[in-house]
GUPAMAR-356183 format. One record per residue (C-alpha): residue in one letter; x, z negated, y. Coordinates in pm, 1 decimal. Example, Ala and Ser with C-alpha at 12.3 -4.5 7.8 and 13.67 -1.06 7.14 Angstrom:
// GUPAMAR-356183
A,1230.0,-780.0,-450.0
S,1367.0,-714.0,-106.0
This chain:
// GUPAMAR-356183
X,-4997.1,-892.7,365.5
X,-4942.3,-601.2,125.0
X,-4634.9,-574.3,-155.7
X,-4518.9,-331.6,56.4
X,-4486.6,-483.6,400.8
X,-4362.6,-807.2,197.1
X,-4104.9,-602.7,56.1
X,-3979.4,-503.5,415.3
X,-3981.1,-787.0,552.2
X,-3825.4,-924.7,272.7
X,-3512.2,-681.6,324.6
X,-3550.7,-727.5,693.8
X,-3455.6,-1080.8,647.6
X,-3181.7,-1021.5,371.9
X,-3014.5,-764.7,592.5
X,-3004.6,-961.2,943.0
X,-2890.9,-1251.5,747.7
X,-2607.3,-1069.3,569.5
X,-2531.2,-889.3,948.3
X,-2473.9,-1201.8,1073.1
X,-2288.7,-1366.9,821.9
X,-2044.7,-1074.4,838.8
X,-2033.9,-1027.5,1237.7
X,-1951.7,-1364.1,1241.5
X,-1645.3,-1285.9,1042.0
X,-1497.7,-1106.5,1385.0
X,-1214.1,-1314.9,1542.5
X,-1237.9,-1256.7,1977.6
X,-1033.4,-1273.4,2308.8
X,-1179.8,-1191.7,2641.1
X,-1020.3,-908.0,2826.8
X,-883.2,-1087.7,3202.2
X,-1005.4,-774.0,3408.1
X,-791.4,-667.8,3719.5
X,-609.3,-391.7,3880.7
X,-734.5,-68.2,4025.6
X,-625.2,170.2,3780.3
X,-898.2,360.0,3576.8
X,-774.8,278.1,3222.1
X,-643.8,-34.1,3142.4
X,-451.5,-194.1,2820.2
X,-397.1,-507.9,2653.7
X,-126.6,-646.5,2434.8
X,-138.7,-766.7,2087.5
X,6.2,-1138.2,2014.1
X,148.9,-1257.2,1754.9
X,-153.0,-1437.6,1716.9
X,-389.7,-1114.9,1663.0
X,-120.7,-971.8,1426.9
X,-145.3,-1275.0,1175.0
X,-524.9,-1218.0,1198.7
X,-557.5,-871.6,1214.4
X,-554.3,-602.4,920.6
X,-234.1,-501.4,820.6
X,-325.3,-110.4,1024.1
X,-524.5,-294.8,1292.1
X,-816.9,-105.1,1127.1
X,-1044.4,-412.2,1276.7
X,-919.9,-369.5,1620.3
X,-1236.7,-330.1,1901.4
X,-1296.6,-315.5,2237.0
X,-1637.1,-427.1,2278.4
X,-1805.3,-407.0,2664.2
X,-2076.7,-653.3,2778.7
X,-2323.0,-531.2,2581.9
X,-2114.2,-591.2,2263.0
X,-2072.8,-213.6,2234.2
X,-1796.0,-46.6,2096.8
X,-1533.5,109.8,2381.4
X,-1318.5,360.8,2259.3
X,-944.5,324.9,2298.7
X,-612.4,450.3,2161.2
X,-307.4,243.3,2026.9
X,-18.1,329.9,2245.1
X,285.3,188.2,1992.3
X,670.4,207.2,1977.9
X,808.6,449.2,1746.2
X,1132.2,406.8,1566.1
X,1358.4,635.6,1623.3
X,1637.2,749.9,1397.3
X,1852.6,938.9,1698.5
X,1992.1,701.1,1932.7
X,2250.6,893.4,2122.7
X,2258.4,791.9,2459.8
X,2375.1,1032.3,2795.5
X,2664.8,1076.6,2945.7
X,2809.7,779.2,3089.3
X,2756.6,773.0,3482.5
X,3111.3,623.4,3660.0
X,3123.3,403.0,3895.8
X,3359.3,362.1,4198.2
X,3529.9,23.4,4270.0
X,3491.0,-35.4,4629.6
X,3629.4,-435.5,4664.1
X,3739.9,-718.7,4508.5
X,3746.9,-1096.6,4625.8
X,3786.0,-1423.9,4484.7
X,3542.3,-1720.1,4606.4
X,3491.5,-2074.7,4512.4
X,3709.6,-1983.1,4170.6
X,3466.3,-1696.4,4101.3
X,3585.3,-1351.0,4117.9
X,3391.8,-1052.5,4270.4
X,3384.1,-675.1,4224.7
X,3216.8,-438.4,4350.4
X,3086.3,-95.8,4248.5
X,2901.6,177.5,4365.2
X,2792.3,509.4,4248.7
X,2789.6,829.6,4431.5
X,2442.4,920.8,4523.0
X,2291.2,1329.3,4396.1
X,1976.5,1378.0,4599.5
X,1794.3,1495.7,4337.0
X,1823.2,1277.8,4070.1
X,1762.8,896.3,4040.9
X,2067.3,752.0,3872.1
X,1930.3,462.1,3592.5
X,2052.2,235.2,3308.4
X,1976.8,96.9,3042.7
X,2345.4,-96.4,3042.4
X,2639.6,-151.6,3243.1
X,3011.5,-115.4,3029.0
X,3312.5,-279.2,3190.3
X,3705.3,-230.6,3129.8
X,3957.1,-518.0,3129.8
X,4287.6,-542.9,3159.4
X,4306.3,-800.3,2852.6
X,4222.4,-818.2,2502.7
X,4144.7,-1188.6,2454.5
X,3919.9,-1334.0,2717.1
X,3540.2,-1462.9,2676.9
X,3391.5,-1484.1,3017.3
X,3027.2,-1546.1,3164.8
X,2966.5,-1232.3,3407.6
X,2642.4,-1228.8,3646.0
X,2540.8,-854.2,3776.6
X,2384.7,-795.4,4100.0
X,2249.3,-466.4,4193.1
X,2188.0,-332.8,4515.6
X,2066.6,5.2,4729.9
X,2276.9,-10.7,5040.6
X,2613.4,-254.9,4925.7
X,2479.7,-514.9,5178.6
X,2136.6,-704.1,5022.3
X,2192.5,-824.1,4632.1
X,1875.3,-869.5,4396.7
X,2000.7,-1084.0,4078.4
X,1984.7,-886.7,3774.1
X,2113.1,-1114.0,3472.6
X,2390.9,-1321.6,3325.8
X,2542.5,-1244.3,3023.1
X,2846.4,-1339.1,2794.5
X,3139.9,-1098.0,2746.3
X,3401.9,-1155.6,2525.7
X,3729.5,-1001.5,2322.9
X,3872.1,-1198.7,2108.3
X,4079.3,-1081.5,1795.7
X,3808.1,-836.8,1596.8
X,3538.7,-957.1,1785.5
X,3441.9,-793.8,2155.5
X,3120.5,-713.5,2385.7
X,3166.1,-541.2,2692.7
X,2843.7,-373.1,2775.2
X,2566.7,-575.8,2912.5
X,2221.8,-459.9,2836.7
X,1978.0,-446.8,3121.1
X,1621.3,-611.5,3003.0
X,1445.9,-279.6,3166.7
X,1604.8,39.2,3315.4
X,1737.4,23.4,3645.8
X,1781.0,247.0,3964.1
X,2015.2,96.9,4164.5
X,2344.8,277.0,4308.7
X,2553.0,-56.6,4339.7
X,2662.9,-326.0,4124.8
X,2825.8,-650.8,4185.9
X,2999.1,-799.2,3882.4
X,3102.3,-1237.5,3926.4
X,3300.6,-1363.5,3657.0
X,3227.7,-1752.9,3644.7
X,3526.0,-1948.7,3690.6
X,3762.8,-1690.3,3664.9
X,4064.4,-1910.8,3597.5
X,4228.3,-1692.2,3340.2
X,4223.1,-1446.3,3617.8
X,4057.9,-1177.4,3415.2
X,4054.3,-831.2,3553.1
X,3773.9,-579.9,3549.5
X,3939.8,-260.8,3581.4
X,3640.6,-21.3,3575.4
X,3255.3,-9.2,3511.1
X,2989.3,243.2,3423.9
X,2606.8,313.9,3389.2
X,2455.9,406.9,3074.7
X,2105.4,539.3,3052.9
X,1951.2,537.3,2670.9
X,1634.8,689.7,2623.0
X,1609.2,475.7,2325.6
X,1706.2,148.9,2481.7
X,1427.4,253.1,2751.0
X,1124.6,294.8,2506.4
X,1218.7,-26.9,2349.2
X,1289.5,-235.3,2657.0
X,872.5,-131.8,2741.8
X,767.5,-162.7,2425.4
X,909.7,-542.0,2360.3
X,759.4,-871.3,2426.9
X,863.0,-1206.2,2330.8
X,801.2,-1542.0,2168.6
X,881.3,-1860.4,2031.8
X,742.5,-1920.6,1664.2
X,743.8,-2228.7,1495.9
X,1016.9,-2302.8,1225.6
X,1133.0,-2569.0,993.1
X,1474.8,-2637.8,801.7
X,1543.6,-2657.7,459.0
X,1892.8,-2727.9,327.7
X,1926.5,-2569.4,-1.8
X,2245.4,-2468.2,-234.2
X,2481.1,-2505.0,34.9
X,2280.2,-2310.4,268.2
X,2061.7,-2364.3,566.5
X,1713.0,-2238.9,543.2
X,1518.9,-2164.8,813.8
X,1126.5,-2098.5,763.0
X,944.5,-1909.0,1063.2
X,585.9,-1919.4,1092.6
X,350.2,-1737.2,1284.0
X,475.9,-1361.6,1212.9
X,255.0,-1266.5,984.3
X,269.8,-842.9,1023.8
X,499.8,-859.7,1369.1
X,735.2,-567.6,1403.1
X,1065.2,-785.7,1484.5
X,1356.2,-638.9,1720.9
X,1534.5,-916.6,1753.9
X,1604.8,-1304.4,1676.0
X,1863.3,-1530.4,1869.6
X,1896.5,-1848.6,1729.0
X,1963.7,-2159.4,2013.9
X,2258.7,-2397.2,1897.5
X,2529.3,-2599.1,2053.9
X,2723.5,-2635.5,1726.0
X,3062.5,-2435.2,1692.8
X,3055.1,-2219.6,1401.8
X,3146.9,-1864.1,1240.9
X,2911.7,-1805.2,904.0
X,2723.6,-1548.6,744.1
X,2348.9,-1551.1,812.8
X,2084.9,-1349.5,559.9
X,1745.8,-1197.3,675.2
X,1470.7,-937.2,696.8
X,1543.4,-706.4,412.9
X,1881.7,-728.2,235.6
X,2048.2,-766.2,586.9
X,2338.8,-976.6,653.3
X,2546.2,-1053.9,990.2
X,2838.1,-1279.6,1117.4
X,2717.4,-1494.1,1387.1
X,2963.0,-1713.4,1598.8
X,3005.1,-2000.8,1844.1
X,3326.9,-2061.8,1910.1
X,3541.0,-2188.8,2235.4
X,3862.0,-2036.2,2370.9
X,4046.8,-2263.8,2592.5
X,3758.6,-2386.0,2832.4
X,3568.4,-2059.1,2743.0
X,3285.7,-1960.2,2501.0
X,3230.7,-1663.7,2313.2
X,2918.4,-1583.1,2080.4
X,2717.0,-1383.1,1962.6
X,2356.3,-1544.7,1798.0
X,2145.4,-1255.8,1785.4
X,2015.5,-1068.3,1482.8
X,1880.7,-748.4,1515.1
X,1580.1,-697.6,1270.8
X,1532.6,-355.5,1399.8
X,1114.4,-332.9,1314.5
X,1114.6,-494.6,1021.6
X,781.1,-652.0,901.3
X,677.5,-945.9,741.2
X,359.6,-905.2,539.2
X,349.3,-1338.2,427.8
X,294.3,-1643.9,606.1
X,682.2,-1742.0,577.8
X,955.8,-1518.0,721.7
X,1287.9,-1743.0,590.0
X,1677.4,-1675.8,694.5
X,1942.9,-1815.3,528.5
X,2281.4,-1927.3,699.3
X,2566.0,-1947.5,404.5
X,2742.2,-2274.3,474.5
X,2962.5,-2335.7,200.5
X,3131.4,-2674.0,223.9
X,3099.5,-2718.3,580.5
X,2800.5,-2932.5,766.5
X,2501.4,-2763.5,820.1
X,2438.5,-2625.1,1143.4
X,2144.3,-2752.3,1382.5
X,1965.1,-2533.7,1534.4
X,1792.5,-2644.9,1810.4
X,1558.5,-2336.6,1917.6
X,1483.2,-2001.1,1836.5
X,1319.2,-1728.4,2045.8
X,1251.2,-1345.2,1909.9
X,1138.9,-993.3,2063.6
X,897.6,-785.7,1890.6
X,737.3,-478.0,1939.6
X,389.1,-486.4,2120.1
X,134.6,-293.3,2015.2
X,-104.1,-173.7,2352.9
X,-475.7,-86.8,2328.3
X,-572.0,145.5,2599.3
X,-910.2,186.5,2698.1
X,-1139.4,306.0,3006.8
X,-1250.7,-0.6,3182.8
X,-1523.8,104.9,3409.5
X,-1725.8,-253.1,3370.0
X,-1631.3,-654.0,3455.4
X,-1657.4,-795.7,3142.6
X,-1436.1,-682.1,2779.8
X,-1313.9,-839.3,2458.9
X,-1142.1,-804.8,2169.2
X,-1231.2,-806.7,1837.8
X,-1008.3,-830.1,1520.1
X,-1020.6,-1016.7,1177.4
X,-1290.8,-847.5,998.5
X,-1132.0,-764.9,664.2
X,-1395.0,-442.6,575.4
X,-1360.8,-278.2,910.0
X,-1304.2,108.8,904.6
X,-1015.0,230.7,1159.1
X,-1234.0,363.9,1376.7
X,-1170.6,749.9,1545.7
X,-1150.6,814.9,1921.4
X,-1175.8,1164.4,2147.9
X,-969.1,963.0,2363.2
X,-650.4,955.9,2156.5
X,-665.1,1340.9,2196.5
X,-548.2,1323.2,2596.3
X,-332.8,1029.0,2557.7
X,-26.8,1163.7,2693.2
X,-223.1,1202.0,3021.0
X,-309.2,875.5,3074.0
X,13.8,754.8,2959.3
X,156.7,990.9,3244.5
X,-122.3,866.6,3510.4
X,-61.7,504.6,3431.0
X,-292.2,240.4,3378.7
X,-298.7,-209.7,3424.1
X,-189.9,-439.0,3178.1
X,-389.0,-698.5,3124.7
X,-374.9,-1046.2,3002.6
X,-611.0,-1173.9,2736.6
X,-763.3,-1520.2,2773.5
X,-778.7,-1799.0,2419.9
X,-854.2,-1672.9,2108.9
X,-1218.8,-1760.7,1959.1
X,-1147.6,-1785.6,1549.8
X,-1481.4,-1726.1,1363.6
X,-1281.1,-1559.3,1015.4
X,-1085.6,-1713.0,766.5
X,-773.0,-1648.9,787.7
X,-685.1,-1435.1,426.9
X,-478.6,-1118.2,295.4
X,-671.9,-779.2,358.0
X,-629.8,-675.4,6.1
X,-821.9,-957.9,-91.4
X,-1213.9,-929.2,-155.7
X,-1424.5,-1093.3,58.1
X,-1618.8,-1395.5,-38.6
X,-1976.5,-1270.9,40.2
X,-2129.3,-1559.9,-131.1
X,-2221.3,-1735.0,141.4
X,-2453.2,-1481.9,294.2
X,-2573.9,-1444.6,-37.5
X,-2701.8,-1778.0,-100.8
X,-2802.4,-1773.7,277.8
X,-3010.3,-1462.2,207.8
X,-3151.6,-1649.8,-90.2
X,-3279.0,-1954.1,93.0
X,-3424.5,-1725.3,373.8
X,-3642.2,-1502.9,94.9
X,-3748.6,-1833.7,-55.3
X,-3861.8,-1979.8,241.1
X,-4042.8,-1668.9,351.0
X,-4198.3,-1645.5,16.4
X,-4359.5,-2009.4,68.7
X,-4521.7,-1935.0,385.1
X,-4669.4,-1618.0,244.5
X,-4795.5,-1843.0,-56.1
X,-4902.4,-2126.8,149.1
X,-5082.1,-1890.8,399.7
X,-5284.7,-1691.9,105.6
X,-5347.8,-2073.0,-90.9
X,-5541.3,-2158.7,264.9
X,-5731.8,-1834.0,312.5
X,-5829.1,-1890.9,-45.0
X,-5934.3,-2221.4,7.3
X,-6158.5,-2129.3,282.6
X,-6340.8,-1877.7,118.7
């Protein structure tokens, strides 16, 4: 063998051992195929967003073949102008009272050419200090009732909710509204629809999850240490207690809020949610602090969040598709397909579920360097060993001459 074919092969080796060192840097999922639409989309998990660059520069779809798919990032966008549209009144059309509950009914009158959603449903009263449980039913003809949701309304001294946020935009033309033992015989005087274009974009946009937290109690205060939303665009946070309480509670970014457990008579009235709004955590520890002062620390027995979901949208014209994430050098890559994305928004496409994630990459911060040493040394070993057989081979032919 001449220097310069041993000086190929010799960087033949080097490179395919540094390739593989550094594919093998990729974390994966496997795309669950299904549907009949051309394009379909996945969701990013929490999971991926710990993993992934900060930009989701790593992000691939890769076919059968391994090959690169293209895609585009469909992605909630913040928006600064949340004005919602007129509000859409509704007619009461009957009232009754069964086993202690009480029952109204609503309907709206029906334009032929236009669907009538909502986002939310806003009541009137005819008190000032009530806190009641109210279940919504919706319905297209007054006769068959799909359940919508439950949720807690409440006035009491500064602190109120009447509106009850639907989880996704509805289309129905009547609602059924059943305050739970109604014995304070509240009355609802009047109800309307409200359709937010915001609320809309967010309510598609928003998945949840339960992360994994621990508590600290610290300087008269209870902290709370989440894990697991590493680079997670948070909406919102409700925390899961039975304690009764009224304290302030510190998080995301120089944000504060009263939250409140508190019982009127043999009612309830609360409000546990915190409202992050996007904000991003770029560590491994997202902490919130509730301000105790001299009273006992709260317990908290749960906590469950909403965040915003990232969707990668690609053509799936084959069986088999995963994703690929983690590697810290990757480039964001550039797609012809983001130019007609609005189309295939418009002509729809399947969401798809992802199946475990493999891990192959160390889990780091992408403004770290990358350890390359290892394929380094394995590069090293490989060139030595290839350099022995070459000597070994030309100390035989040697010998036999």
């Amino acid at each position: 063998m001449n220097k310069s074919m041993l000086s190929k092969v010799i960087f033949l080796v080097v490179a395919l051992t540094v390739f593989s060192a550094a594919a093998a840097m990729a974390d994966t999922a496997a795309i669950i195929m299904s549907g009949e639409q051309e394009y379909k989309a996945v969701r990013l998990t929490p999971e991926i967003y710990n993993r992934a660059n900060r930009d989701l520069s790593d992000i691939l779809v890769l076919d059968g073949e391994g090959t690169p798919v293209p895609y585009f990032m469909n992605s909630y966008e913040m928006a600064w102008d949340t004005r919602t549209g007129s509000p859409y009144h509704l007619v009461s059309m009957d009232s009754f009272v069964k086993d202690g509950d009480t029952y109204y009914d609503f309907s709206a009158e029906t334009i032929p050419w236009m669907d009538i959603q909502a986002t939310s449903i806003h009541i009137g009263v005819n008190s000032n200090m009530f806190a009641k449980d109210v279940e919504v039913l919706g319905s297209y003809d007054g006769l068959v009732w799909d359940y919508i949701q439950t949720d807690n309304l409440y006035w009491v001294e500064e602190a109120f909710k009447l509106d009850i946020k639907f989880e996704k935009p509805l289309k129905y033309t009547h609602y059924r509204l059943r305050t739970i033992n109604n014995t304070s015989e509240l009355v609802i005087s009047s109800a309307e629809l409200i359709y937010s274009t915001y609320d809309a974009e967010q309510a598609f946009f928003t998945a949840t999850a339960v992360p994994a937290f621990e508590i600290e109690e610290r300087d008269n205060s209870t902290i709370i240490k989440l894990h697991g939303l590493m680079n997670v665009r948070i909406n919102e946070m409700t925390l899961e207690t039975d304690d009764q309480f009224k304290r302030q509670v510190y998080f995301g970014e120089r944000k504060s809020k009263t939250l409140y457990n508190l019982t009127v008579g043999s009612d309830n009235y609360q409000d546990l949610t915190l409202n992050f709004g996007g904000y991003t955590e770029h560590s491994d520890v997202l902490e919130i602090r509730i301000a105790n002062g001299d009273d006992v620390p709260i317990k908290i027995n749960n906590i469950k969040l909403t965040y915003f979901a990232d969707e990668v949208v690609f053509k799936g014209q084959g069986s088999e598709y995963t994703l690929s994430f983690g590697d810290r050098d990757a480039r964001a890559p550039v797609y012809d397909i983001a130019n007609y994305k609005d189309l295939i928004i418009n002509e729809g496409y399947d969401l798809l579920s992802l199946g475990d994630i493999k891990i192959e990459s160390a889990l780091q911060d992408a403004s770290e360097p990358r350890d390359y040493s290892f394929a380094f040394n394995a590069a090293v070993v490989s060139v030595s060993i290839l350099l022995g057989v070459i000597i070994l081979a030309r100390l035989r032919r040697s010998g036999q001459s």
